[in-house]
HTML snippet that shows the backbone in 3Dmol.js (N, CA, C, O; Angstrom):
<script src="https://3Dmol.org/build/3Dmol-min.js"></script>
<div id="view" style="width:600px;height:400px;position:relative"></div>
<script>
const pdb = `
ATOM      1  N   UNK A   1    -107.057  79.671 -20.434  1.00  0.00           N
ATOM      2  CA  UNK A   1    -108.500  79.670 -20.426  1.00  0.00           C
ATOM      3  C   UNK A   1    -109.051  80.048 -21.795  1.00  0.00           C
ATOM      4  O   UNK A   1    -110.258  79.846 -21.933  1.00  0.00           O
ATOM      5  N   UNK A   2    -108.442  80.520 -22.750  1.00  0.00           N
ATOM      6  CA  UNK A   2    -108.270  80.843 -23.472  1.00  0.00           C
ATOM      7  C   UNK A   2    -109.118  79.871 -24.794  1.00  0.00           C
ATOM      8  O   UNK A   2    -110.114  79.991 -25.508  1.00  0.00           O
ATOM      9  N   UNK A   3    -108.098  78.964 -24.581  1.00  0.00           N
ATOM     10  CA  UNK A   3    -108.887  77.628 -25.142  1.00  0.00           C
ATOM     11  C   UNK A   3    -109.985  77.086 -25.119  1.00  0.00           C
ATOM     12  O   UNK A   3    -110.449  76.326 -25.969  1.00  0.00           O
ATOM     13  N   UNK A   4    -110.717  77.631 -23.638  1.00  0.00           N
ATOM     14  CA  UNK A   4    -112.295  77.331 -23.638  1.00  0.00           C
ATOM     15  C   UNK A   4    -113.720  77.917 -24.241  1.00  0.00           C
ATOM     16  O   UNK A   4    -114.904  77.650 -24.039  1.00  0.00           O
ATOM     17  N   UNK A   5    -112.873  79.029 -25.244  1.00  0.00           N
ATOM     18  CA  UNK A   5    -114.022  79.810 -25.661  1.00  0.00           C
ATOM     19  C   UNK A   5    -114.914  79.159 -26.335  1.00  0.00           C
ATOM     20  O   UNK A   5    -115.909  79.877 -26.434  1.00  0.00           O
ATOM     21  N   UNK A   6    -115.074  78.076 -26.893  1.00  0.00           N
ATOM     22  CA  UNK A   6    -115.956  77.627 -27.284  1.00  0.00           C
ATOM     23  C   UNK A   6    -117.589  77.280 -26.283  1.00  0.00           C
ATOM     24  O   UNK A   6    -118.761  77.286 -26.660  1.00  0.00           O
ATOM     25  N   UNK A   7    -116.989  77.013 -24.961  1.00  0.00           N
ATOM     26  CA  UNK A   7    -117.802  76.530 -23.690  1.00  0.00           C
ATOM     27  C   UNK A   7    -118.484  77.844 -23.696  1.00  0.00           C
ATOM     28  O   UNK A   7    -119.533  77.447 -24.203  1.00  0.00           O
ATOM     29  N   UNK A   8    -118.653  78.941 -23.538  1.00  0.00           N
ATOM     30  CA  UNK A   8    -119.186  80.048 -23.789  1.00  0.00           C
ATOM     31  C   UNK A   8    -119.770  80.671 -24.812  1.00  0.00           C
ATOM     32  O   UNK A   8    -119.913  81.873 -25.033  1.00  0.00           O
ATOM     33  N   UNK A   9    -120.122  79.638 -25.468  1.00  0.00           N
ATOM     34  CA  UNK A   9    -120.694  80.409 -27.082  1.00  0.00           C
ATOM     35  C   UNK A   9    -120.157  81.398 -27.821  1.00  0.00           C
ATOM     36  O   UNK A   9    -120.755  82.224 -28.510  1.00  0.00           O
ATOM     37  N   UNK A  10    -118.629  81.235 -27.592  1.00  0.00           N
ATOM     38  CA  UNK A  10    -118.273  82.373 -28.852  1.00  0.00           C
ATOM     39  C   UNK A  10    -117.095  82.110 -29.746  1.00  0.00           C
ATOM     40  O   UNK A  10    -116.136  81.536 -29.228  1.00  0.00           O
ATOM     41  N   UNK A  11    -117.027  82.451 -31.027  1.00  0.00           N
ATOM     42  CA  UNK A  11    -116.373  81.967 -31.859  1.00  0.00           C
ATOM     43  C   UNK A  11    -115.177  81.914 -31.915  1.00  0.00           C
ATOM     44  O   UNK A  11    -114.759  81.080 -32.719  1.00  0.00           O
ATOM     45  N   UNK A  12    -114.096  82.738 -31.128  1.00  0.00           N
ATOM     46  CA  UNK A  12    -113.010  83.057 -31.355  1.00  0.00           C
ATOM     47  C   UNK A  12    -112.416  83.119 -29.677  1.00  0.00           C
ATOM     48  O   UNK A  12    -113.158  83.345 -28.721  1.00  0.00           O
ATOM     49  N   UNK A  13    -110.754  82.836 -29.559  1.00  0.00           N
ATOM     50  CA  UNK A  13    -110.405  83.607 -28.169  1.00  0.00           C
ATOM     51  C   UNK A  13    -110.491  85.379 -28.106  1.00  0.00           C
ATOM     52  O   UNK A  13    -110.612  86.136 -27.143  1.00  0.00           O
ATOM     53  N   UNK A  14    -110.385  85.612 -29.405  1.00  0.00           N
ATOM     54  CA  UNK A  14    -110.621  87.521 -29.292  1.00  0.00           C
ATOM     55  C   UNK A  14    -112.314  87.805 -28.924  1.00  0.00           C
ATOM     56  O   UNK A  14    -112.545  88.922 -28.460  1.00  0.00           O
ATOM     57  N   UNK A  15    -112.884  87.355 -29.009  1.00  0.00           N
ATOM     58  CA  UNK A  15    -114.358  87.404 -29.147  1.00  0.00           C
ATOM     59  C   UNK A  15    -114.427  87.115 -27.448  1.00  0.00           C
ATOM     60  O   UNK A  15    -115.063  87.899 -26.744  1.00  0.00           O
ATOM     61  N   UNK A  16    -113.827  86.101 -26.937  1.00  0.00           N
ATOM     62  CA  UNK A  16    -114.017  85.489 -25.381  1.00  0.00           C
ATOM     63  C   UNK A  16    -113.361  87.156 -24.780  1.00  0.00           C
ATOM     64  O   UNK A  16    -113.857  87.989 -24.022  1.00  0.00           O
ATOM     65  N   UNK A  17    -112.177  87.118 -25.460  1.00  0.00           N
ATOM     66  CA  UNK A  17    -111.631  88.307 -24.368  1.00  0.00           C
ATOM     67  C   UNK A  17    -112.715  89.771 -24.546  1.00  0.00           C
ATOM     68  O   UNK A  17    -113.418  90.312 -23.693  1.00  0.00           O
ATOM     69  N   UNK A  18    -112.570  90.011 -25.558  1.00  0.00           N
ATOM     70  CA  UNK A  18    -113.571  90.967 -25.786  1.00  0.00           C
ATOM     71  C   UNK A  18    -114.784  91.425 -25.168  1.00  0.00           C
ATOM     72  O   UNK A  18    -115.125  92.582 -24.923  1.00  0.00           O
ATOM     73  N   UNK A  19    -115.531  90.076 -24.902  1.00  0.00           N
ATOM     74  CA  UNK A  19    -116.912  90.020 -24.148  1.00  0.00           C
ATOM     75  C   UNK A  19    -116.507  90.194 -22.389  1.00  0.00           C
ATOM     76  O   UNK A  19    -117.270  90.691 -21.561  1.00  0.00           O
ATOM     77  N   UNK A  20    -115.263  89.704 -22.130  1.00  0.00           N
ATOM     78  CA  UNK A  20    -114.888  89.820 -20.476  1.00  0.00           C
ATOM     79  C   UNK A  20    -114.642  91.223 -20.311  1.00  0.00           C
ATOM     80  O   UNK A  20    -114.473  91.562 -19.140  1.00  0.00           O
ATOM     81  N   UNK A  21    -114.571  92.205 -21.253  1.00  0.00           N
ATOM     82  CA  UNK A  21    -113.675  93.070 -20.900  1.00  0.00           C
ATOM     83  C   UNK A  21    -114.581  94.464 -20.758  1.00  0.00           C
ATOM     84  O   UNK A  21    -114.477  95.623 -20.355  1.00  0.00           O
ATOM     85  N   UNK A  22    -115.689  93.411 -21.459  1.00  0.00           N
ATOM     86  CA  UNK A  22    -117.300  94.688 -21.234  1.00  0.00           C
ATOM     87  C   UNK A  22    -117.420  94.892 -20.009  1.00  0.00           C
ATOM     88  O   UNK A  22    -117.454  96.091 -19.734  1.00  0.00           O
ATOM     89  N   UNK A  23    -117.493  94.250 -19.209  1.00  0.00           N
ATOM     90  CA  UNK A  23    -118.161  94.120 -17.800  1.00  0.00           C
ATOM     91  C   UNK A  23    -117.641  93.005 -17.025  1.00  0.00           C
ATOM     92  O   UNK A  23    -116.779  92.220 -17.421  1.00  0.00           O
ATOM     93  N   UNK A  24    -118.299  92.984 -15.742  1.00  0.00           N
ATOM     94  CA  UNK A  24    -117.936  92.082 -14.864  1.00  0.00           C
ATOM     95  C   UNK A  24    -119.030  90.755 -15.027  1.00  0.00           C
ATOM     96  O   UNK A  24    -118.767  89.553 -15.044  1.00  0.00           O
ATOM     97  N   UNK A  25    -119.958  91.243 -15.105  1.00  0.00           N
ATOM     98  CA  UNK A  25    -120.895  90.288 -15.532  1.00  0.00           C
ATOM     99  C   UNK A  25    -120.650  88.895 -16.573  1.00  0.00           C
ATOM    100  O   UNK A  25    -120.588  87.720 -16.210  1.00  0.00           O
ATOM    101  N   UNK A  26    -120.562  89.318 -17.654  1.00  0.00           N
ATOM    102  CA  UNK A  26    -119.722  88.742 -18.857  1.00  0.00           C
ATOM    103  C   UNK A  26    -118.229  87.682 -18.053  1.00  0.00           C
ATOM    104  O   UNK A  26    -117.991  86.476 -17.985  1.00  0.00           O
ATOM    105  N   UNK A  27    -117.662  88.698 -17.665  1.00  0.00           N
ATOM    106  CA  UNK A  27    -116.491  87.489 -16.751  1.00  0.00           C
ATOM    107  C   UNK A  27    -117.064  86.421 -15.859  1.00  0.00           C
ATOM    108  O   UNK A  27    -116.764  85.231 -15.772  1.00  0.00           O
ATOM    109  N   UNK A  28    -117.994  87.163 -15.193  1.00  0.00           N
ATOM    110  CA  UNK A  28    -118.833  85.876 -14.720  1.00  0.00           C
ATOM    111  C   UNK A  28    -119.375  84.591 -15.178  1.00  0.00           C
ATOM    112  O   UNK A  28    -119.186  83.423 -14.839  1.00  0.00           O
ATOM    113  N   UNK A  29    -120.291  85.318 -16.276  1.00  0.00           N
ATOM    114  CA  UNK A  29    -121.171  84.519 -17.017  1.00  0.00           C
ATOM    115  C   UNK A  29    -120.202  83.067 -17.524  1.00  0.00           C
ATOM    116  O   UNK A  29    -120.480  81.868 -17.520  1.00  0.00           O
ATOM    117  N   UNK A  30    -118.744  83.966 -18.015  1.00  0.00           N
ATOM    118  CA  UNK A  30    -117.755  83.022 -19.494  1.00  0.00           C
ATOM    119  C   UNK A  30    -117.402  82.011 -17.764  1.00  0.00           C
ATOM    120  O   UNK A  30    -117.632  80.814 -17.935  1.00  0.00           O
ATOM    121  N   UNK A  31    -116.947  82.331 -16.371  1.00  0.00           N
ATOM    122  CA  UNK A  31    -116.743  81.774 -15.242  1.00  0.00           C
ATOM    123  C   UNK A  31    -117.410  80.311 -14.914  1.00  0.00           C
ATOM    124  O   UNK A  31    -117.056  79.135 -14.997  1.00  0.00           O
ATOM    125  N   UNK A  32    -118.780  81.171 -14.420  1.00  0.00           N
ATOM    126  CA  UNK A  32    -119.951  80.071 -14.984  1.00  0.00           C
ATOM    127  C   UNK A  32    -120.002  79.072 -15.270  1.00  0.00           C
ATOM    128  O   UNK A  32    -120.195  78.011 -14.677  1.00  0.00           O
ATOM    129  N   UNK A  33    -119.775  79.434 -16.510  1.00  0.00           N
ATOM    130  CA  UNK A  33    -120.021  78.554 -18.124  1.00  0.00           C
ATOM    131  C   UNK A  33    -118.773  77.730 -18.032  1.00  0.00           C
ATOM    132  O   UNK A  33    -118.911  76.532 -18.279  1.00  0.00           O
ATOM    133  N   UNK A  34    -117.435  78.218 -17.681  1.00  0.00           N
ATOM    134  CA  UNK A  34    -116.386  77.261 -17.521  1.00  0.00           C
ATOM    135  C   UNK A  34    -116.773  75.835 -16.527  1.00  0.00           C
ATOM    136  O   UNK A  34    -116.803  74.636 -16.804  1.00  0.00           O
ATOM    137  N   UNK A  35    -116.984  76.425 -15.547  1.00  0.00           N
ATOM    138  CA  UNK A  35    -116.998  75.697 -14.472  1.00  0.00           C
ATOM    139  C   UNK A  35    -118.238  74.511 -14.614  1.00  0.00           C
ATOM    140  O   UNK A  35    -118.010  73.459 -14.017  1.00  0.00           O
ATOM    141  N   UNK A  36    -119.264  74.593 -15.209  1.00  0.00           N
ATOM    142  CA  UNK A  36    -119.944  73.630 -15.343  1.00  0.00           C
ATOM    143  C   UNK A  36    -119.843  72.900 -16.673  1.00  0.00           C
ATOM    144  O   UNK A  36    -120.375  71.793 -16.748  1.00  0.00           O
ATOM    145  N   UNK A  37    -119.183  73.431 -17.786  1.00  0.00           N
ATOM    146  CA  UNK A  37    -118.288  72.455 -18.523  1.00  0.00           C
ATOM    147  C   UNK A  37    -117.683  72.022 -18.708  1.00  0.00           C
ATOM    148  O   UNK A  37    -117.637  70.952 -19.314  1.00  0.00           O
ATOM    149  N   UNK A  38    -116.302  73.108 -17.944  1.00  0.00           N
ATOM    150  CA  UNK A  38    -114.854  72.240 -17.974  1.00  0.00           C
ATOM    151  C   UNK A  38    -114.710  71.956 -16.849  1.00  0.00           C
ATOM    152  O   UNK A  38    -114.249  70.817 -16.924  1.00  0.00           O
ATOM    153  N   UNK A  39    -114.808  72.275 -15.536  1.00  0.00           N
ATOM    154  CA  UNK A  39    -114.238  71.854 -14.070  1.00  0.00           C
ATOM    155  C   UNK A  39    -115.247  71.555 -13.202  1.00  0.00           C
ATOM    156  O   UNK A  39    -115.385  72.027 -12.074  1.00  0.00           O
ATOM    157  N   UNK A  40    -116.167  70.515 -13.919  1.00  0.00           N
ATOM    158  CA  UNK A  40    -117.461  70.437 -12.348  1.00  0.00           C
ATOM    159  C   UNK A  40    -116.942  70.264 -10.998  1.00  0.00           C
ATOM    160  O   UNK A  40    -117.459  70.772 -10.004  1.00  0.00           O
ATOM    161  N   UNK A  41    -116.065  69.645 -10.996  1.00  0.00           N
ATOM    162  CA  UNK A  41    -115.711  69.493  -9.791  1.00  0.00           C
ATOM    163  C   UNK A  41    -115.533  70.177  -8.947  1.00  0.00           C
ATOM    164  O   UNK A  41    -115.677  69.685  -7.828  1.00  0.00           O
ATOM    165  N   UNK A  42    -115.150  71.589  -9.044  1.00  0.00           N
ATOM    166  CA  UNK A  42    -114.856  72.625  -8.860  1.00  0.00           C
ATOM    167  C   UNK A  42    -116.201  73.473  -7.799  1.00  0.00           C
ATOM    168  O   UNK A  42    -116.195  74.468  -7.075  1.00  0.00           O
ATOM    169  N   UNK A  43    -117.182  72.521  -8.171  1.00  0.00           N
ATOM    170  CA  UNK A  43    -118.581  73.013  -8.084  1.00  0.00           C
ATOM    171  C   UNK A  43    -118.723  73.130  -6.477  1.00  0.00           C
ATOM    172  O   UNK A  43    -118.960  74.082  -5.734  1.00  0.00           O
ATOM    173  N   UNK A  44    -118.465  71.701  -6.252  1.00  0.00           N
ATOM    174  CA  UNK A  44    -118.363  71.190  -4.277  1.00  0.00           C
ATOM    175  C   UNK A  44    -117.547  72.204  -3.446  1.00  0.00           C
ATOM    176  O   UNK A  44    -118.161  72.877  -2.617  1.00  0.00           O
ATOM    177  N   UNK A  45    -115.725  72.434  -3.651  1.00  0.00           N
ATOM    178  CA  UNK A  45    -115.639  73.273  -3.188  1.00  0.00           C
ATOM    179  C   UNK A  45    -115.878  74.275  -2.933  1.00  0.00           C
ATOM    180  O   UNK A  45    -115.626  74.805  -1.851  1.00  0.00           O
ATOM    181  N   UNK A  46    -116.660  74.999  -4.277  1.00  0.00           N
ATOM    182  CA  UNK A  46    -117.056  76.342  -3.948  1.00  0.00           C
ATOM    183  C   UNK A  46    -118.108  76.572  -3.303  1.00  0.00           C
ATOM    184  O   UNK A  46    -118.082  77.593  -2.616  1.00  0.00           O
ATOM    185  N   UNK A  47    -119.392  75.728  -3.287  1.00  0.00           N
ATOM    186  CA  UNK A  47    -120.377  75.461  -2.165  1.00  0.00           C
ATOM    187  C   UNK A  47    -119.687  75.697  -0.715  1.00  0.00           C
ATOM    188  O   UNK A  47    -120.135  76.414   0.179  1.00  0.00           O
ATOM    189  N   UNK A  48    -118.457  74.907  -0.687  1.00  0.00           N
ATOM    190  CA  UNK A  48    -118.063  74.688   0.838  1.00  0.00           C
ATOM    191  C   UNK A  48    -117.496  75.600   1.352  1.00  0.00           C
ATOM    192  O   UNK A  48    -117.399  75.630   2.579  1.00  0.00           O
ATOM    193  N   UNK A  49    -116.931  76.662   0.508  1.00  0.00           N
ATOM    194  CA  UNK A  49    -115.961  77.732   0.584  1.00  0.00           C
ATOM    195  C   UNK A  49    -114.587  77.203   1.197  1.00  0.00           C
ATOM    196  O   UNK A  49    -113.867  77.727   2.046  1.00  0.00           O
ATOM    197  N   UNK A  50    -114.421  75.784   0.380  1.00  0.00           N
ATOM    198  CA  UNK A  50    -112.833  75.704   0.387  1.00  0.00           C
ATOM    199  C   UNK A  50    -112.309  75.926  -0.610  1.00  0.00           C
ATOM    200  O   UNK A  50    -112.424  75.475  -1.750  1.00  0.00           O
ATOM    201  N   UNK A  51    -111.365  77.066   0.103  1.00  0.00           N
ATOM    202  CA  UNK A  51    -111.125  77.900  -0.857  1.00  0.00           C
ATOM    203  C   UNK A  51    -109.200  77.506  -1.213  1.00  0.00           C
ATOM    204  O   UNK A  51    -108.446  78.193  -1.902  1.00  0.00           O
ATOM    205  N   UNK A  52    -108.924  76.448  -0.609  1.00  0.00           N
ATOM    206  CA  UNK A  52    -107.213  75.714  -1.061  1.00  0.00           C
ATOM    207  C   UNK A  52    -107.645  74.980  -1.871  1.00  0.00           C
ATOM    208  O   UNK A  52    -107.035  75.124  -2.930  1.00  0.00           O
ATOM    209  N   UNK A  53    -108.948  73.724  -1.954  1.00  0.00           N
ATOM    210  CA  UNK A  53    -109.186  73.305  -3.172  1.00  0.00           C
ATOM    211  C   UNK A  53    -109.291  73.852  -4.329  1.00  0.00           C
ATOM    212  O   UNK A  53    -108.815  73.513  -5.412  1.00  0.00           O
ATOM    213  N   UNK A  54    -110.334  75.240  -3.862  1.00  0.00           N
ATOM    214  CA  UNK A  54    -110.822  75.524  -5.200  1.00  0.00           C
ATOM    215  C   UNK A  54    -109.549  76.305  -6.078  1.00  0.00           C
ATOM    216  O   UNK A  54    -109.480  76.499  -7.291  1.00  0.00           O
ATOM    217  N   UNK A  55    -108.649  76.648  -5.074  1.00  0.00           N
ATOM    218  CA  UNK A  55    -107.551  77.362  -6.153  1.00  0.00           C
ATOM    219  C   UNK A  55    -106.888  76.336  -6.316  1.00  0.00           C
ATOM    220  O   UNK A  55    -106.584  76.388  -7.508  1.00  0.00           O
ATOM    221  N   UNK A  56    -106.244  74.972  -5.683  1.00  0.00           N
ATOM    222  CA  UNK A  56    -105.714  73.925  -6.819  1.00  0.00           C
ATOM    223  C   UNK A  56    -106.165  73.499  -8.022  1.00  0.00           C
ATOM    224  O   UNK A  56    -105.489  73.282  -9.028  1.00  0.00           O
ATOM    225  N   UNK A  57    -107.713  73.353  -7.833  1.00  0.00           N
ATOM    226  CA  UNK A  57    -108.113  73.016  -8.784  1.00  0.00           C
ATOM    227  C   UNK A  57    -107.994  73.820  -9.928  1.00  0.00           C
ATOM    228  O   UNK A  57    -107.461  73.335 -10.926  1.00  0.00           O
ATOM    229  N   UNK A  58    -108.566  75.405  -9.940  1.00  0.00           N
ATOM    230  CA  UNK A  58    -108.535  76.407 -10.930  1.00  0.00           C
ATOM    231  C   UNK A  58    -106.890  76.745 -11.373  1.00  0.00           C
ATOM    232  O   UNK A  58    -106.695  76.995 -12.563  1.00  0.00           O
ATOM    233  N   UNK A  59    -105.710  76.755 -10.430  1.00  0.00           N
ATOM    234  CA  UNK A  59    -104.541  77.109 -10.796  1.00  0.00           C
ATOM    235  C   UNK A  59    -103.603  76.286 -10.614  1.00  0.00           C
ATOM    236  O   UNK A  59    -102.426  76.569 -10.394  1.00  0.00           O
ATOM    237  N   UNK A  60    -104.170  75.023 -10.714  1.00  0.00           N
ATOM    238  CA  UNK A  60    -103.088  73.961 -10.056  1.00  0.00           C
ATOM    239  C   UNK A  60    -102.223  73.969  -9.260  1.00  0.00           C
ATOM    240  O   UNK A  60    -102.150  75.089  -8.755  1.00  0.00           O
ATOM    241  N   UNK A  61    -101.138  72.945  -8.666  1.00  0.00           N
ATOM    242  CA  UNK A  61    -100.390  72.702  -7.623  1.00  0.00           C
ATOM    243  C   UNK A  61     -99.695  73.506  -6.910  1.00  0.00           C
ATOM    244  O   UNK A  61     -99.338  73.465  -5.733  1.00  0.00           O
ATOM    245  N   UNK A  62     -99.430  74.731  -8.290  1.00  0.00           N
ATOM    246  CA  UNK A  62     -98.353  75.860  -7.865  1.00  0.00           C
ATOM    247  C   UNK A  62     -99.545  77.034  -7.133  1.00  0.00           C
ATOM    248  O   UNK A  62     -99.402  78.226  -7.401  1.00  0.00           O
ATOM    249  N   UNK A  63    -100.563  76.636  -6.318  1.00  0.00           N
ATOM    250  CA  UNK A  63    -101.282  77.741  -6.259  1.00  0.00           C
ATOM    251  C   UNK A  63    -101.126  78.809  -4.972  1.00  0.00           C
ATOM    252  O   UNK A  63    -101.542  79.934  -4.694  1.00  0.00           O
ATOM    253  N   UNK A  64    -100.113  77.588  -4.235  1.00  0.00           N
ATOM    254  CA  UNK A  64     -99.667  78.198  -3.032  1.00  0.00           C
ATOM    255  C   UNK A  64     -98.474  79.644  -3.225  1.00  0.00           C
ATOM    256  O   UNK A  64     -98.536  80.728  -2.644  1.00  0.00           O
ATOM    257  N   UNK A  65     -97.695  79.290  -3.991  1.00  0.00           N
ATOM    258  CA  UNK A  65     -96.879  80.436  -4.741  1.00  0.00           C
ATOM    259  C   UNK A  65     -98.010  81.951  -4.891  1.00  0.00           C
ATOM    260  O   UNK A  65     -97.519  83.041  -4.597  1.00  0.00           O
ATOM    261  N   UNK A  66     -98.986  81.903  -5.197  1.00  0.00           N
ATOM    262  CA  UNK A  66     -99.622  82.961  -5.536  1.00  0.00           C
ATOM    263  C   UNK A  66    -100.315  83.648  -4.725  1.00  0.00           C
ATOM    264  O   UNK A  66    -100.687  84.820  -4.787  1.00  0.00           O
ATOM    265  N   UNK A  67    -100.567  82.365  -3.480  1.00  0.00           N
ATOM    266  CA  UNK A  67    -101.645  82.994  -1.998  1.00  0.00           C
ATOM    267  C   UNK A  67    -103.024  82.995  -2.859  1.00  0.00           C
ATOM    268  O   UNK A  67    -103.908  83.607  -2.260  1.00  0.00           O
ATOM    269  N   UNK A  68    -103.370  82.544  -3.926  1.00  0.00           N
ATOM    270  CA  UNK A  68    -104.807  82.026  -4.072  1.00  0.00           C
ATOM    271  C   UNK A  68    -105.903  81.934  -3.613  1.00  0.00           C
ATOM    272  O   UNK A  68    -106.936  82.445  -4.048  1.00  0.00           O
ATOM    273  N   UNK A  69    -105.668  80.833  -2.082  1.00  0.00           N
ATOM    274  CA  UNK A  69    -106.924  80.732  -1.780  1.00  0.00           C
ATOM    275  C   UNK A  69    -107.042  81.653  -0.702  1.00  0.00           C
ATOM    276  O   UNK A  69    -108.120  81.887  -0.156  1.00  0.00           O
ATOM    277  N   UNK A  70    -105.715  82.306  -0.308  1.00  0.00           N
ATOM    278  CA  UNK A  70    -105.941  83.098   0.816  1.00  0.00           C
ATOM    279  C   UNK A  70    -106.256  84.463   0.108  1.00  0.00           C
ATOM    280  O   UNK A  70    -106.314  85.332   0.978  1.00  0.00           O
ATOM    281  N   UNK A  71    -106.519  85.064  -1.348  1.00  0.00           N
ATOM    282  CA  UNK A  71    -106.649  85.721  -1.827  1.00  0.00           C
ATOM    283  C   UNK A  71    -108.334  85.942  -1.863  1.00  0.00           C
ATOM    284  O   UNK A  71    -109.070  86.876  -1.549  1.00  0.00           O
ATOM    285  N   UNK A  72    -108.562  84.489  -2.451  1.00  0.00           N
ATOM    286  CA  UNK A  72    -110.015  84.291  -2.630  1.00  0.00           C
ATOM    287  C   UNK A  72    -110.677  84.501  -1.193  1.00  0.00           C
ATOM    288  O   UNK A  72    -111.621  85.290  -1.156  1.00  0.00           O
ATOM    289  N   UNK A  73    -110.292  83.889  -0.020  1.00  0.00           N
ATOM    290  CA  UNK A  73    -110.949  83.666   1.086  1.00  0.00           C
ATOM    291  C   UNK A  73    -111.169  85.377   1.771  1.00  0.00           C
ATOM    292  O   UNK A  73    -112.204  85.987   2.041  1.00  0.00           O
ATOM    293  N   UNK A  74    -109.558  85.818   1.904  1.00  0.00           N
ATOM    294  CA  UNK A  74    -109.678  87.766   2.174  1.00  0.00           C
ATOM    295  C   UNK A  74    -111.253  88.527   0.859  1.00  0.00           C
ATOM    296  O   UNK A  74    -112.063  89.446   0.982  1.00  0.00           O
ATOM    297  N   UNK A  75    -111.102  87.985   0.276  1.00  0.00           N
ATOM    298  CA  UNK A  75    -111.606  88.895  -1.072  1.00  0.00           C
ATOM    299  C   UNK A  75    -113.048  88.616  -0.836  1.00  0.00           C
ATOM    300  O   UNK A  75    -113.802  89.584  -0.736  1.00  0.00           O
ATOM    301  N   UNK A  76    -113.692  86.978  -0.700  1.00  0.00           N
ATOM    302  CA  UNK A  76    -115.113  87.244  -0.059  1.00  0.00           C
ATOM    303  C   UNK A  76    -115.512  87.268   1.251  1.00  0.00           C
ATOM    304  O   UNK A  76    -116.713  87.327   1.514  1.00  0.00           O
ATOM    305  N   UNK A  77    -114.583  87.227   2.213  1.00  0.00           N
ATOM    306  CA  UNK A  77    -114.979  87.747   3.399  1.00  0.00           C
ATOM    307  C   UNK A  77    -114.929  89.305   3.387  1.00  0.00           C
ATOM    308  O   UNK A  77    -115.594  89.721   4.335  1.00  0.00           O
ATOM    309  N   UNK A  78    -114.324  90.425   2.578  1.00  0.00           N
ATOM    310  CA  UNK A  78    -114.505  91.592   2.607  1.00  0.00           C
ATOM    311  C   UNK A  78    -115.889  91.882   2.177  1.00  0.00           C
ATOM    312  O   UNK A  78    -116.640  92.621   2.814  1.00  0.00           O
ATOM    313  N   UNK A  79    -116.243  91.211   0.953  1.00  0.00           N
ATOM    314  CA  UNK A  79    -117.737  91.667   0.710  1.00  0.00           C
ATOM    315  C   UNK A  79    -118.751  91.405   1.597  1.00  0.00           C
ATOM    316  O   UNK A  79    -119.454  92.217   2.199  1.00  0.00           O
ATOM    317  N   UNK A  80    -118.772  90.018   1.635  1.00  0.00           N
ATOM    318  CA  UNK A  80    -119.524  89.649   3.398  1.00  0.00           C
ATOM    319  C   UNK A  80    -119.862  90.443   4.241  1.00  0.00           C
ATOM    320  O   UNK A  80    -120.923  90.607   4.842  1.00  0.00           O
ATOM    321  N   UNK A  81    -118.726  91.036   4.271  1.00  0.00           N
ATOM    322  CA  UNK A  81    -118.994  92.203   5.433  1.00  0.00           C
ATOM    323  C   UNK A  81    -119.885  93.340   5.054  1.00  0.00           C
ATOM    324  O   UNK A  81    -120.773  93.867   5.724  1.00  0.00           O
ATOM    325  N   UNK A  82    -119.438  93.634   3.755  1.00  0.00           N
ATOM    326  CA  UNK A  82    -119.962  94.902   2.774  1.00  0.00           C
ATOM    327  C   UNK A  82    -121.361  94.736   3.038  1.00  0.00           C
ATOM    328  O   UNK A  82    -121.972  95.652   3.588  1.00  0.00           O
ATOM    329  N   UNK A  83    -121.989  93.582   2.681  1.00  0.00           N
ATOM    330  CA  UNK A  83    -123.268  93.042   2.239  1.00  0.00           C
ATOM    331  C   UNK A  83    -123.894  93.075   3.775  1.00  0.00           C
ATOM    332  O   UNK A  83    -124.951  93.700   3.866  1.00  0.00           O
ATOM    333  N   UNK A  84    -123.407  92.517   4.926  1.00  0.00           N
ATOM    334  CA  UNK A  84    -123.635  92.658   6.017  1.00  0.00           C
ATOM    335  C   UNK A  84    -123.856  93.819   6.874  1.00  0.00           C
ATOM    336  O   UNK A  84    -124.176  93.684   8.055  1.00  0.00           O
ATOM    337  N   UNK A  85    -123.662  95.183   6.205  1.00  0.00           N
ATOM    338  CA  UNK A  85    -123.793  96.421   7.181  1.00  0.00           C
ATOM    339  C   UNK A  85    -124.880  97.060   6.936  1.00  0.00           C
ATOM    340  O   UNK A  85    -125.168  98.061   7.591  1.00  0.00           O
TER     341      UNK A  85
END
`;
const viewer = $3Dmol.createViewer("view");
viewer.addModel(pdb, "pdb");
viewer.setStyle({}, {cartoon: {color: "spectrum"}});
viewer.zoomTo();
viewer.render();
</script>
């Protein structure tokens, strides 16, 4: 991802990491900014909350090895809930 720092307005990959490492926000923002420059596609699943696409797409084929989308799917159904009480 490294390579995309330019999609984020900043000059350098030290400069990309740097700015993620302020906050969560910033990881977002550089997230964002990926996703509607480098991976639109990416856009639909995450509307749909399919969440096996959206980790093929973001980590490719091998994403099942990692539990990805079942990572992603546990991870915002916990807040859901958070947000819900």
């Amino acid at each position: 991802m490294g390579s995309y720092y330019s999609h984020g307005g900043y000059a350098n990959p030290t400069e990309l990491e740097e700015a993620t490492h302020l906050c969560e926000l910033q990881q977002f923002v550089y997230f964002k900014n990926f996703l509607s420059k480098v991976s639109p596609k990416i856009i639909k699943p995450m509307r749909e909350k399919n969440w096996a696409m959206i980790a093929e797409i973001y980590n490719g084929p091998g994403y099942r090895d990692g539990a990805y989308d079942v990572k992603m799917r546990d991870t915002y159904n916990k807040y859901i809930a958070l947000k819900n009480k």
